[in-house]
C-alpha positions in Angstrom: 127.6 139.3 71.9 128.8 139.9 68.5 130.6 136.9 66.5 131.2 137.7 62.7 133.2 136.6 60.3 136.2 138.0 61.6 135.4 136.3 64.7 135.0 139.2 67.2 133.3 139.4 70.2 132.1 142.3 72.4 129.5 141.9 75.2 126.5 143.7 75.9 128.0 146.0 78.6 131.0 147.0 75.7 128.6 147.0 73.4 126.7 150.1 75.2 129.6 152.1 75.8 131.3 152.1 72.4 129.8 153.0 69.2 129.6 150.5 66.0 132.4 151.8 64.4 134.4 152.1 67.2 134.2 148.0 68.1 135.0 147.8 64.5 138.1 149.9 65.2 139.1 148.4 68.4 138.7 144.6 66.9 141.0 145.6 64.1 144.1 146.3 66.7 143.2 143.3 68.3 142.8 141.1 65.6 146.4 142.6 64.0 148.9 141.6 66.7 151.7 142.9 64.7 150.6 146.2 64.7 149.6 146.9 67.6 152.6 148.4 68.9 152.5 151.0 66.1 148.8 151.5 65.5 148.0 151.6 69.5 149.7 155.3 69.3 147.0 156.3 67.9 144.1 154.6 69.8 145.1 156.3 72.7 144.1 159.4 71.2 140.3 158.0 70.4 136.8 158.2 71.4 137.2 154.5 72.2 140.0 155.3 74.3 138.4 157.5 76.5 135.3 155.7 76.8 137.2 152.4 77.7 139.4 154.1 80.0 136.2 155.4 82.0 135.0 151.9 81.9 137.5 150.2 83.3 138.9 153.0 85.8 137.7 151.1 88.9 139.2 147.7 88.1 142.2 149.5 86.3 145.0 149.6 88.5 145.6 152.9 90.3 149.7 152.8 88.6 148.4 151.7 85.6 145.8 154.7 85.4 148.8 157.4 86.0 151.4 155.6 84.0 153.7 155.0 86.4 154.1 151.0 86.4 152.6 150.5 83.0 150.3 151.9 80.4 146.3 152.1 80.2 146.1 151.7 76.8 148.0 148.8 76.4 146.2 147.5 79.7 143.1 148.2 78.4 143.9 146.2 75.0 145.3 143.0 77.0 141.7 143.2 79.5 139.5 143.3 75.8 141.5 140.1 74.5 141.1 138.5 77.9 137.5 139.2 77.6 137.0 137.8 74.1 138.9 134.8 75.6 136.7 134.5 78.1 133.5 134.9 75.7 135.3 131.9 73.3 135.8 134.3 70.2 139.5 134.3 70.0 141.3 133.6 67.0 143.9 131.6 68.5 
């Protein structure tokens, strides 16, 4: 688990599938609620995306995955905040 000064949090498992700078990436569009909206655009096109996305494609739901009754990437972000909930490194 990693808890700095900004108050992240990624778990071992996250920790192996995305690289340094990508948790540093991903934190900042969770840590910036305000721009998520317009700076999630762009994660989609990402390493991190891609690797998340094959992380969570069993548990992801199967509408959710095709983009008919919602979007992954925005699924993806709301599962990694409910995980750093769950790990007590919110900033709420």
């Amino acid at each position: 688990m990693i808890n700095t000064e900004f108050d992240l949090c990624f778990d071992e498992e996250l920790l192996e599938v995305l690289a340094p700078e990508e948790i540093i990436y991903v934190s900042l569009i969770l840590l910036d609620v305000s721009k998520v909206d317009a700076e999630h655009t762009f994660f989609c096109e990402t390493e991190a995306y891609y690797k998340l996305f094959d992380y969570y494609a069993e548990e992801m739901p199967y509408g959710i995955a095709k983009c008919r009754t919602g979007e992954p990437d925005t699924w993806i972000l709301d599962r990694l905040r409910e995980r750093s909930i769950h790990w007590g490194c919110s900033n709420d």
